[in-house]
Backbone bond lengths (Angstrom), bond angles and torsions (degrees), N, CA, C in turn:
res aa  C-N    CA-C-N  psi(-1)  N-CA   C-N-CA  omega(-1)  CA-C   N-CA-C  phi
1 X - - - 1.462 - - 1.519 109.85 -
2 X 1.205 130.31 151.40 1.120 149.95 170.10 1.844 124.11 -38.63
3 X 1.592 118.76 76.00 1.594 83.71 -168.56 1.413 97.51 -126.54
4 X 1.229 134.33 -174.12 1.465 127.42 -122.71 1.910 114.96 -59.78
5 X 1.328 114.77 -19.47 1.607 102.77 -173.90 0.958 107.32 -80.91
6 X 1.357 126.85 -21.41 1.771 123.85 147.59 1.260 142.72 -56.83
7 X 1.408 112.93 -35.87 1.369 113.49 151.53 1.192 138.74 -78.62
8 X 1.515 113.74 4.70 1.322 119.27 158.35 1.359 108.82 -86.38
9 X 1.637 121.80 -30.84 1.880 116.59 178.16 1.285 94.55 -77.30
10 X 1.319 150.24 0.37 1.394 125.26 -154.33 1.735 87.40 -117.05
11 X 1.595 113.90 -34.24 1.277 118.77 -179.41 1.646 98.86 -42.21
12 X 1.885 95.68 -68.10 1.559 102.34 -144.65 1.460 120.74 -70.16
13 X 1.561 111.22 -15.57 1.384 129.79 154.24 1.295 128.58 -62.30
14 X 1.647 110.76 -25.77 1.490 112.05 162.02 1.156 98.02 -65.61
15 X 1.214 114.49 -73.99 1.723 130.09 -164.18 2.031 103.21 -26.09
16 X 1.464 95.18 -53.73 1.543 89.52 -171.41 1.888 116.81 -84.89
17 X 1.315 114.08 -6.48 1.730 117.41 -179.79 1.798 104.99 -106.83
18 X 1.584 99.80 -37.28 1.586 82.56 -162.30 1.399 106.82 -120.75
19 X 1.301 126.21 42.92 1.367 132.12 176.60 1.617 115.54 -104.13
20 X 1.508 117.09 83.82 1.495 139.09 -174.68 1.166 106.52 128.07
21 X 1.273 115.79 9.96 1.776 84.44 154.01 1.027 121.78 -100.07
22 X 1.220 130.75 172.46 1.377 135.09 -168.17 1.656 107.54 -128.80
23 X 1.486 102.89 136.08 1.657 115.27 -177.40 1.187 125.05 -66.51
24 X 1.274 138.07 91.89 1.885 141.96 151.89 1.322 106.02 -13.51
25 X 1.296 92.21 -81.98 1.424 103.91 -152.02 2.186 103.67 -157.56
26 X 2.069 86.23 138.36 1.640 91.09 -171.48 0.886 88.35 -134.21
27 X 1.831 110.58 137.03 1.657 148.35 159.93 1.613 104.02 -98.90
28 X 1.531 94.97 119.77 1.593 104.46 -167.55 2.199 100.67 -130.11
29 X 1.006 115.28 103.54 1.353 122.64 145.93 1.949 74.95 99.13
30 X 1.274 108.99 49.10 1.853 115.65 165.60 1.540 106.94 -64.54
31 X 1.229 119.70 -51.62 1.413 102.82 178.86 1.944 115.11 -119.35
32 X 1.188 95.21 91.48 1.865 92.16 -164.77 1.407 114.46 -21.50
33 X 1.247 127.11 150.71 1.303 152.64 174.50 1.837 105.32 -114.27
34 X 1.364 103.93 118.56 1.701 88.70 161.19 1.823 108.08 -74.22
35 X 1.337 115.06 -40.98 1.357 111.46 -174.09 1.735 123.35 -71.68
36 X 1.685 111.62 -5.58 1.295 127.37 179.71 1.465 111.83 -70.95
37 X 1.415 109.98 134.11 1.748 124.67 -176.62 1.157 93.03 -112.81
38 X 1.438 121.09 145.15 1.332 140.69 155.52 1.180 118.66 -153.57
39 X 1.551 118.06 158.32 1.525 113.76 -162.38 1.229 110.04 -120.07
40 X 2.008 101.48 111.61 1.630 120.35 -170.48 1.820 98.83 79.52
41 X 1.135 126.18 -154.34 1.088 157.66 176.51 1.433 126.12 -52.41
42 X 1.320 119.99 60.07 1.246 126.71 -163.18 2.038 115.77 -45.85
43 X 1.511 107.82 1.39 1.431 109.65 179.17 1.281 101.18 -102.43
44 X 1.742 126.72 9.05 1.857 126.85 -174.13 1.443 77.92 -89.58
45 X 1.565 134.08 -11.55 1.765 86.47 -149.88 1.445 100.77 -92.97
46 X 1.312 134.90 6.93 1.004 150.34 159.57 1.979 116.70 -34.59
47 X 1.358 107.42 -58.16 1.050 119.00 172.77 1.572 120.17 -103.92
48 X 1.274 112.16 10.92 1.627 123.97 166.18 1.481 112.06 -92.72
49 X 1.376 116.13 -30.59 1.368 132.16 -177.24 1.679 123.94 -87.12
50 X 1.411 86.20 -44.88 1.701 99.49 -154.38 1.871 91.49 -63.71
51 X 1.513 107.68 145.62 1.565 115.43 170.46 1.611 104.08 95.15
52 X 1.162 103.18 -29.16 1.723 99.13 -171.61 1.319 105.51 -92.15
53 X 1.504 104.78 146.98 1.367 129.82 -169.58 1.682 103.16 -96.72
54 X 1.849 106.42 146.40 1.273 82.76 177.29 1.996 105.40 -112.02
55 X 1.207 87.93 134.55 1.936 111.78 170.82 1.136 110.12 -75.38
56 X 1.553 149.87 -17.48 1.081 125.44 148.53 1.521 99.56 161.23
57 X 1.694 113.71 -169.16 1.741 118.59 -166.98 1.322 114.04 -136.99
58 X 1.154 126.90 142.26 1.473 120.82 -167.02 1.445 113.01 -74.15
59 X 1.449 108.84 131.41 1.883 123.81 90.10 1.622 71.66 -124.29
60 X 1.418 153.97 -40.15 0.912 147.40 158.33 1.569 135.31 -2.65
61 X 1.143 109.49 -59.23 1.501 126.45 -176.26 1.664 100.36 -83.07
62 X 1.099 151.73 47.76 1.445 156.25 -120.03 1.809 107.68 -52.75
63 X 1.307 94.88 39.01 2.033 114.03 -165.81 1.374 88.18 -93.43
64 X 1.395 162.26 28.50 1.349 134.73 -147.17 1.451 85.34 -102.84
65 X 1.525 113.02 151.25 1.688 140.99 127.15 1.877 74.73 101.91
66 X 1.340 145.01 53.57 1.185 113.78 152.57 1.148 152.37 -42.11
67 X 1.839 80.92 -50.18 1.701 123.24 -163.50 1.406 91.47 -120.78
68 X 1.370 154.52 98.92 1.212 158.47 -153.82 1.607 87.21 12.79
69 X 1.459 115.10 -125.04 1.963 132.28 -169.50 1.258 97.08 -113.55
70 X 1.475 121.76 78.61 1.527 110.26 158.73 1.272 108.96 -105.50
71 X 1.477 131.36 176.56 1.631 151.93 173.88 1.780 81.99 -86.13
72 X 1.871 70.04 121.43 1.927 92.33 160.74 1.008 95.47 -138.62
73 X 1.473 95.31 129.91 1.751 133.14 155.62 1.701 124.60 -85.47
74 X 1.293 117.81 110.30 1.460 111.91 178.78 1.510 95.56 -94.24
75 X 1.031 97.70 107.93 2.029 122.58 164.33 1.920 97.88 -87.85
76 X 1.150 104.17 106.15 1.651 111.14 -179.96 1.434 123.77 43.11
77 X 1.394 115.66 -96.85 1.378 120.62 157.64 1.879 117.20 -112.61
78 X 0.964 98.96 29.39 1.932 95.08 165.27 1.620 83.06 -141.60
79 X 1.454 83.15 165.57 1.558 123.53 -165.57 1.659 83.36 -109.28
80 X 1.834 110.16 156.59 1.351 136.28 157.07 1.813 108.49 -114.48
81 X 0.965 116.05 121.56 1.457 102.49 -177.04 2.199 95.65 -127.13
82 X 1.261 108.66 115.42 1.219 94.98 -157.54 2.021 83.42 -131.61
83 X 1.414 105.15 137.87 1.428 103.78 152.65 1.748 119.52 -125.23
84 X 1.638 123.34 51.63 0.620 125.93 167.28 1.558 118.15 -133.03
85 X 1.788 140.62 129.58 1.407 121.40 -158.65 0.948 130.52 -57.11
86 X 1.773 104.05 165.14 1.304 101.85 -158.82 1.502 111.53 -139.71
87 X 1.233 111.76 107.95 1.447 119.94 -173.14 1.460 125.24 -85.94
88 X 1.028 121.79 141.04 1.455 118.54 -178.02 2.148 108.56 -116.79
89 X 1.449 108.17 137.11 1.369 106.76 -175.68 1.525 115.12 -113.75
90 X 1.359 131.95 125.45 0.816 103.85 165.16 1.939 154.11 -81.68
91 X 1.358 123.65 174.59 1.620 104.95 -168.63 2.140 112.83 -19.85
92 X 1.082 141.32 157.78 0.686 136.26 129.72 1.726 116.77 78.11
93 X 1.738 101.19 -5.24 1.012 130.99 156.44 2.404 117.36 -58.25
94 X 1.671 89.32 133.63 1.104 71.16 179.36 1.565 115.36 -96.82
95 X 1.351 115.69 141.53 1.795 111.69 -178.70 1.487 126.54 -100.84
96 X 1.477 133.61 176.84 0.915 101.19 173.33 1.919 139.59 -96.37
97 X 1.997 111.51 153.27 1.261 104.24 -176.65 1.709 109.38 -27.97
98 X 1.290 91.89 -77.78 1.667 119.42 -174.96 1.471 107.94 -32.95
99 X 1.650 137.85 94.56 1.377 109.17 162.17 1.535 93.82 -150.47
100 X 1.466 101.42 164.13 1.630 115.42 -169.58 1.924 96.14 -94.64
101 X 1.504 113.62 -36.01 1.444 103.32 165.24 1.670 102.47 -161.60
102 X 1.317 100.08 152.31 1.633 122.58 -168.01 1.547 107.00 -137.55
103 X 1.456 109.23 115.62 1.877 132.50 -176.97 1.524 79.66 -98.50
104 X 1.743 123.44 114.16 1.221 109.44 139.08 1.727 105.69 -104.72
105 X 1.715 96.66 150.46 1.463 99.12 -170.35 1.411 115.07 -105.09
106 X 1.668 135.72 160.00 1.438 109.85 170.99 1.056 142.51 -44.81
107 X 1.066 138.16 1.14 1.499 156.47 176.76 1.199 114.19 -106.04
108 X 1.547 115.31 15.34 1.820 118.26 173.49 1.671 105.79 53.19
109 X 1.106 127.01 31.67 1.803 123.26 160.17 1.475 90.50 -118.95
110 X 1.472 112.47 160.63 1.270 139.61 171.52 1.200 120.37 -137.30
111 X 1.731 97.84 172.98 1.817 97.35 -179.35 1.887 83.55 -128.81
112 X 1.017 91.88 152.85 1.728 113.98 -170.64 1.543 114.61 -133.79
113 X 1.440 129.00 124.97 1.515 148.23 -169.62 1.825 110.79 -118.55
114 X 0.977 104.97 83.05 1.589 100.91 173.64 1.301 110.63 -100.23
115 X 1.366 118.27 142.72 1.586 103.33 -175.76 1.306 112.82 -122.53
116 X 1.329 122.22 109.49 1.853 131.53 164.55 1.186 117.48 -26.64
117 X 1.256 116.98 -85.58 1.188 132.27 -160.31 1.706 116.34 -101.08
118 X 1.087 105.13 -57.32 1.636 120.86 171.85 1.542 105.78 -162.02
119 X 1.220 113.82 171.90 1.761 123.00 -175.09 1.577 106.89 163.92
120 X 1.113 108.89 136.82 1.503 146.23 146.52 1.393 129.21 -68.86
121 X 1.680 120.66 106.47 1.211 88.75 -179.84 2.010 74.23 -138.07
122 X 1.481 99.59 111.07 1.400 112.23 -167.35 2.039 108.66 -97.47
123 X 0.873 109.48 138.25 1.360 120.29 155.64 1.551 146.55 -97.34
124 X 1.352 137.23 101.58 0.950 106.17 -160.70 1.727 92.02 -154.67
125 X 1.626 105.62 148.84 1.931 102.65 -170.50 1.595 87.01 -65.44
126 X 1.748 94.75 141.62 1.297 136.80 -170.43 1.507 101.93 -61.99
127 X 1.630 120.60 -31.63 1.637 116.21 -170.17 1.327 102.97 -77.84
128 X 1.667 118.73 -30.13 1.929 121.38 166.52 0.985 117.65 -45.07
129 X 1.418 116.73 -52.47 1.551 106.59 -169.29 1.730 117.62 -63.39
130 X 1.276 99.59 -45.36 1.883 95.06 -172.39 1.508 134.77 -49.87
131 X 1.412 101.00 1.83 1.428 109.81 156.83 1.162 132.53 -101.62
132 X 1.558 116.74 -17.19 1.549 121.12 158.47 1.031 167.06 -75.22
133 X 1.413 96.08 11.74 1.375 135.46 -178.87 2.052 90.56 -53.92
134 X 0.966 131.11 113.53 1.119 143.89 172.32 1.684 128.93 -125.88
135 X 1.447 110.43 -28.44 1.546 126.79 156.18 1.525 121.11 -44.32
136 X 1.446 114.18 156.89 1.190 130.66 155.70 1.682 111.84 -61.49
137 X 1.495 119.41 158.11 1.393 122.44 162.56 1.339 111.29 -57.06
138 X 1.059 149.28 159.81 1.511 170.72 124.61 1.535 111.78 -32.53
139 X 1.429 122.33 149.67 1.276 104.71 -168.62 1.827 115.45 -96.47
140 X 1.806 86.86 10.79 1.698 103.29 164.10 1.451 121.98 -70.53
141 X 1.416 123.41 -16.04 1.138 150.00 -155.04 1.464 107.81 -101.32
142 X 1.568 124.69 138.80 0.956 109.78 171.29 1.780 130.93 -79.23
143 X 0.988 96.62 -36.04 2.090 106.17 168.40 1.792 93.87 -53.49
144 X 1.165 139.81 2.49 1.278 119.74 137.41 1.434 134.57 -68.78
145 X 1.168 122.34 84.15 1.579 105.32 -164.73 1.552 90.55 -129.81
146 X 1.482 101.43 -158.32 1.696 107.75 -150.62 1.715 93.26 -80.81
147 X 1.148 96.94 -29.16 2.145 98.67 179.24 1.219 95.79 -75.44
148 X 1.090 139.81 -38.85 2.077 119.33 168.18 0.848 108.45 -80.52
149 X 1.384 151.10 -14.52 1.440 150.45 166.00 1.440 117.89 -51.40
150 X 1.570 110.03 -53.17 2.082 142.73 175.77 0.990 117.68 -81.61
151 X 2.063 112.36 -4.95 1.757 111.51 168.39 1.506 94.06 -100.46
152 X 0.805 103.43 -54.47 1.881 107.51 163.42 1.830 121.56 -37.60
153 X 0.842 109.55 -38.00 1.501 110.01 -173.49 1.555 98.24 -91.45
154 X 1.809 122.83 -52.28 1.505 116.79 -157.38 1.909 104.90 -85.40
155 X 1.576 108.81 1.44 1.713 116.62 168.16 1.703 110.26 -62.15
156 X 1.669 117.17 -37.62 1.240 124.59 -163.58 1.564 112.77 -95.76
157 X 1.224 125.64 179.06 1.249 130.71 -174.66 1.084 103.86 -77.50
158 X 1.535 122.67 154.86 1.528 122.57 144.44 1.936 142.41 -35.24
159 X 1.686 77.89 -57.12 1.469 96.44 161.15 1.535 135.10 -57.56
160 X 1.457 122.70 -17.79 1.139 120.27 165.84 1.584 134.98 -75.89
161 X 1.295 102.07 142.65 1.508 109.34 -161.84 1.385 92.53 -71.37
162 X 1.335 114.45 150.38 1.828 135.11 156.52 1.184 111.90 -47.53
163 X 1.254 140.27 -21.79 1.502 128.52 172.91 1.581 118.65 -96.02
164 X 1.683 103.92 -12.56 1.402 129.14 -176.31 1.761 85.99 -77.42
165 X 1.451 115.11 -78.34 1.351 118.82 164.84 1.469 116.56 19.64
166 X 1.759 86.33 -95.34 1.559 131.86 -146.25 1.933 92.66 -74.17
167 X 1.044 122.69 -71.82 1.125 149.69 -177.06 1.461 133.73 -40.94
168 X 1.298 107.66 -42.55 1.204 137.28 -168.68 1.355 148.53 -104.02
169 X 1.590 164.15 134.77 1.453 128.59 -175.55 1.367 103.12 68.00
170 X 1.355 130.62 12.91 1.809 121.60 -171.04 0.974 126.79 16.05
171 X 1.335 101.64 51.82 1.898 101.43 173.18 1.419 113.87 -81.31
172 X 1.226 132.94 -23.67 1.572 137.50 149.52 1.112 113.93 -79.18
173 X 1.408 148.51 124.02 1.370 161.29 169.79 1.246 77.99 -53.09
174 X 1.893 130.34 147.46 1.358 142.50 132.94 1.594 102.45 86.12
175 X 1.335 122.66 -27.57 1.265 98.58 -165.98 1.795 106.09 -79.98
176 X 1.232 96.29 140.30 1.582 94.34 175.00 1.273 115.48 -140.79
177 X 1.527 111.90 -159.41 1.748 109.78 -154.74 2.099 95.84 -77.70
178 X 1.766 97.24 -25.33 1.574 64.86 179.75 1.615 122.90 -114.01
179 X 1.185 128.46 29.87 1.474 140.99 126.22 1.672 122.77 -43.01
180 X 1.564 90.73 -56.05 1.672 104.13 -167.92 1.719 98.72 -50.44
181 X 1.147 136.72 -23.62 1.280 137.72 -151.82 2.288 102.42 -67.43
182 X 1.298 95.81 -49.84 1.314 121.65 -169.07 1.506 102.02 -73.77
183 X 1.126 102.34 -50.95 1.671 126.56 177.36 2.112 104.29 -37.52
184 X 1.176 94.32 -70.99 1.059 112.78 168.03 2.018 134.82 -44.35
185 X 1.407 86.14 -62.37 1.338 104.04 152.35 1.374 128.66 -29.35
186 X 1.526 101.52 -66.66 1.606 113.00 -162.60 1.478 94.27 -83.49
187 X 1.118 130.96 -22.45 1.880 125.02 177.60 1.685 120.77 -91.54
188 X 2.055 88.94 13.97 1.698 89.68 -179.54 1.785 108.96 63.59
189 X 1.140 137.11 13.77 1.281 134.97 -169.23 1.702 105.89 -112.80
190 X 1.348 103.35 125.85 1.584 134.65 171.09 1.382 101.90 -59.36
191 X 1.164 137.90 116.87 1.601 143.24 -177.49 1.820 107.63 -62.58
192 X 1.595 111.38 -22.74 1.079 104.64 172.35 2.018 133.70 -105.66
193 X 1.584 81.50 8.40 1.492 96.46 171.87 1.712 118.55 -58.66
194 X 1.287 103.63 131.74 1.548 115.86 178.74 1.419 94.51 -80.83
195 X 1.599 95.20 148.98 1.809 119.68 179.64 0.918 112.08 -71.56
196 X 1.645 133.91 -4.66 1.434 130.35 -176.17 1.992 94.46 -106.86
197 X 1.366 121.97 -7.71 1.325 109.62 -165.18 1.771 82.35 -86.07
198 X 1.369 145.91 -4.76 1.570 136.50 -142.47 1.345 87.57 -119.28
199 X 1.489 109.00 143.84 1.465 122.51 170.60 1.231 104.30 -80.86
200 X 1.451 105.07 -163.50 1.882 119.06 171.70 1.737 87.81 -79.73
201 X 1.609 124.35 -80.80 1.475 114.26 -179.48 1.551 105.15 -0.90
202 X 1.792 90.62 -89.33 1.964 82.98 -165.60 1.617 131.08 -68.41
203 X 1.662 109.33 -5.45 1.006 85.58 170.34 1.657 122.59 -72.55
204 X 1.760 113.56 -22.03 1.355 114.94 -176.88 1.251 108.38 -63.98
205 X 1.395 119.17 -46.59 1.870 116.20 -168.52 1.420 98.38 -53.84
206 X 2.037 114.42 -41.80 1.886 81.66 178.25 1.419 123.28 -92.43
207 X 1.128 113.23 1.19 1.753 110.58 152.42 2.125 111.11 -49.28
208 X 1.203 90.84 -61.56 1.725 96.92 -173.49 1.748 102.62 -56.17
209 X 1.670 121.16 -44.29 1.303 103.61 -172.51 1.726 106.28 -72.87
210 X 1.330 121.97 -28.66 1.540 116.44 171.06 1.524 89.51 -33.94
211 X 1.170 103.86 -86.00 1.811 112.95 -146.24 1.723 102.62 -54.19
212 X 1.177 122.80 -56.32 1.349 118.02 174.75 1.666 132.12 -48.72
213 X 1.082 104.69 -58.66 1.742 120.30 161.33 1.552 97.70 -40.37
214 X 1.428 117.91 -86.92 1.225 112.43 -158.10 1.987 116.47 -55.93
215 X 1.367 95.02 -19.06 1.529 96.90 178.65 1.692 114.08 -72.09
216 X 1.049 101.67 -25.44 1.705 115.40 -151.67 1.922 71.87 -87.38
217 X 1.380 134.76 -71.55 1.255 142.48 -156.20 1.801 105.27 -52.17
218 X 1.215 116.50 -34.86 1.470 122.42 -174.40 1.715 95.31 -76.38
219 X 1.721 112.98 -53.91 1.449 117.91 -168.01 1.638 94.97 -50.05
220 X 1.345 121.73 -41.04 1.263 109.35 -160.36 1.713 114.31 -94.03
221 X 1.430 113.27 37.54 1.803 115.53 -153.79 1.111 115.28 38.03
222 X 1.165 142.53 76.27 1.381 176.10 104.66 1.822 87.95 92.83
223 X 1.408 120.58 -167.47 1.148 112.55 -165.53 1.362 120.60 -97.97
224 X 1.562 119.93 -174.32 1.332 146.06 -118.71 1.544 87.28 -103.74
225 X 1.698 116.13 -25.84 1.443 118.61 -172.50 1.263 97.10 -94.38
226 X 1.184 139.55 25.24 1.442 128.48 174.88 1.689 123.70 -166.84
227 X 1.209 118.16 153.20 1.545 128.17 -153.96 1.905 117.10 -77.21
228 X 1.044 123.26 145.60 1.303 96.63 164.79 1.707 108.63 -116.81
229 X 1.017 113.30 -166.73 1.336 130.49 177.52 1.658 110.89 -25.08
230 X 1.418 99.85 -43.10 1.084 113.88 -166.75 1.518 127.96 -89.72
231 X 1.799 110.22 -7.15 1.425 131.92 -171.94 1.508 97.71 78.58
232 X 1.300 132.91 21.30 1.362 136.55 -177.37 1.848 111.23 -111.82
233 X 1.573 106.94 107.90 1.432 91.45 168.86 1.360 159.90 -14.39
234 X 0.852 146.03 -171.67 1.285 126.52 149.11 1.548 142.10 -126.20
235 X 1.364 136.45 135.33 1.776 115.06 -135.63 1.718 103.91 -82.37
236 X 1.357 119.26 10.33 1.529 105.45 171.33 1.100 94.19 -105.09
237 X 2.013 102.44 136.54 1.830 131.11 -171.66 1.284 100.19 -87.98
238 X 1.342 133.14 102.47 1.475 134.96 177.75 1.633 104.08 -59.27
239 X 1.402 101.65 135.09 1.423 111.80 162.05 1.345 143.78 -69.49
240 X 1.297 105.29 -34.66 1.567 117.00 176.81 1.797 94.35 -128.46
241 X 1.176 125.13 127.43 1.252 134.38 172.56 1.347 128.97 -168.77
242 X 1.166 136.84 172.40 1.792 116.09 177.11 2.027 102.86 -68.95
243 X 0.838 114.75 -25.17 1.298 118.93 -173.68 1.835 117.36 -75.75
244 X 1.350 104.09 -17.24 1.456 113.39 174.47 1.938 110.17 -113.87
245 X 0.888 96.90 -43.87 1.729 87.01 160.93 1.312 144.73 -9.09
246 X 1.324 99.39 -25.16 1.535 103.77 169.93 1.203 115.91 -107.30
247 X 1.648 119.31 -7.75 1.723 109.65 161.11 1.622 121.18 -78.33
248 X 1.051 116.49 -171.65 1.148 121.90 171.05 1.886 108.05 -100.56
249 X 1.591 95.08 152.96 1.489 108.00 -168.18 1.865 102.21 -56.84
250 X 1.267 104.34 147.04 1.604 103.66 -160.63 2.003 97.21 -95.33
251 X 1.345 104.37 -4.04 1.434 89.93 160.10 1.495 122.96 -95.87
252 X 1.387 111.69 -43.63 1.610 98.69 -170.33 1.651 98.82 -135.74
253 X 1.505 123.10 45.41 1.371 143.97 155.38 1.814 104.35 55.16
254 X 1.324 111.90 27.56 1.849 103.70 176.94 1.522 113.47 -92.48
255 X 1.209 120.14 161.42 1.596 107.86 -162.90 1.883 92.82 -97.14
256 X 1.434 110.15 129.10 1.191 167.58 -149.48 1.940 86.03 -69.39
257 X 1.455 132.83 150.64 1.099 148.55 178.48 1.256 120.38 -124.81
258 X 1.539 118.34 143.87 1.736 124.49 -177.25 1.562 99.45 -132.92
259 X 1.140 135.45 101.11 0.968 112.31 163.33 1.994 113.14 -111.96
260 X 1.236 122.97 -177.54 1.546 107.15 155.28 1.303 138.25 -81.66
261 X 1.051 165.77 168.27 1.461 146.75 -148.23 1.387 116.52 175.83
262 X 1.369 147.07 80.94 1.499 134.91 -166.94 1.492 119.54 61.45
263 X 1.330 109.74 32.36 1.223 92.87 174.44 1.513 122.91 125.69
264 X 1.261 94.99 -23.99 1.763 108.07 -152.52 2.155 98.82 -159.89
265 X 1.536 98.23 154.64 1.646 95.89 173.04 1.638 103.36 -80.11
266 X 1.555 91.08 149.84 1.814 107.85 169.92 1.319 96.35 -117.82
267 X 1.521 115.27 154.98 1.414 135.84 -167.92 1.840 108.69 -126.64
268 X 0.931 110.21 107.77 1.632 85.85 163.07 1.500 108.73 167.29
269 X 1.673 119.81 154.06 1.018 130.56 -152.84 2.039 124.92 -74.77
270 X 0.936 109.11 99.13 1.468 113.03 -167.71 1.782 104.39 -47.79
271 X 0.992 133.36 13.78 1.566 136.73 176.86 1.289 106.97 -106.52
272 X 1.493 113.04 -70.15 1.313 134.60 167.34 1.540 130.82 -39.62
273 X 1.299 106.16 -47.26 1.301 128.03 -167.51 1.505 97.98 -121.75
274 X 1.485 129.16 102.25 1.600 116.99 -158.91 2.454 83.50 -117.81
């Protein structure tokens, strides 16, 4: 799923393909989703949408992290706040049957939302949102620094695991279980290490790999396990993922671990990560 270095490529690619066109016509909740969110009546957005042009997608639209880190689209005066992908087709392009919602624009191209697993693709007038900003900064952000990092860490228990931390309770806008993989990795950190087993040292190295990892993953259109705008990968090679699992760890060559963990699979090297 989509979590924040993607919604910054998916923003800035809106920002640069679909900023002036204006909406025909919107198909909203075409093929039900049990895991699909929408806000109220997924057959209003029809006439909430249609006519409005879109002005652009956040970090832009200064709307970020409403709804945890989704891509928001300001369509005239309502907002799109969506965390599920988001494809764009061009004229005459074919899209897909299957979709939870479809913007066709006057110019016969569209943007298309199918949702895998679960997704949000919320509506709501654009003057509502600017007071709800209620989240923490993102660790894309600069007011993330090592003093919000150490109010963040010394709020929680000892006993909680680093992926419980990092992962979980959305106390980081965007970061999620499959970021955390690399995250982890690059700070030498065991996904199931308790916050009281980590010094100051390690807790800083995984402050620095937050910010670095996730910077390097956005610089590179976010990663290799996931789509952009364009149905086109993305050029950073994830390290720990279902897709690398079967090599060996690229620092000190031991074969690589999956187990389940809170919810979700953890990845990572029993040498490296002790």
């Amino acid at each position: 799923m989509i979590e924040l270095p993607e919604v910054y490529v998916l923003a800035g690619q809106i920002n640069r393909t679909l900023v002036g066109k204006t909406v025909k016509k919107v198909t909203a909740n075409a093929v039900p989703h049990g895991f699909a969110t929408f806000t109220g009546d997924p057959a209003r957005y029809s006439e909430m949408l249609t006519g409005k042009t879109i002005a652009g997608a956040n970090p832009d639209t200064g709307t970020l992290d409403i709804w945890d880190c989704n891509v928001e689209v300001k369509c005239g005066d309502m907002l799109l706040s969506i965390s599920t992908p988001v494809k764009y087709f061009e004229p005459g392009a074919k899209f897909p049957k299957s979709h939870q919602l479809l913007l066709e624009f006057e110019d016969n191209s569209c943007m298309c939302c199918t949702v895998k697993m679960w997704g949000s693709m919320l509506c709501i007038p654009y003057a509502d949102s600017m007071p709800r900003r209620q989240q923490g900064p993102t660790p894309l952000e600069g007011a993330f620094d090592e003093t919000y990092f150490d109010n963040l860490w010394n709020r929680e228990k000892p006993s909680l695991s680093v992926k419980a931390f990092l992962a979980t309770q959305k106390r980081i806008p965007g970061l999620g279980n499959g970021v955390l993989q690399d995250i982890l990795f690059q700070a030498g950190i065991h996904p199931k290490r308790k916050l009281q087993s980590m010094g100051d040292g390690e807790k800083a190295k995984l402050y620095q790999s937050i910010k670095s990892t996730l910077r390097e993953m956005r610089n590179r259109g976010g990663r290799d396990t996931e789509k952009d705008l364009f149905n086109r990968p993305g050029g950073y090679q994830t390290i720990l993922s279902a897709r690398t699992l079967k090599y060996p760890c690229i620092r000190c060559g031991s074969a690589l671990k999956r187990e389940t963990y809170l919810g979700g699979n953890i990845y990572y090297c029993p040498e490296c990560q002790k």
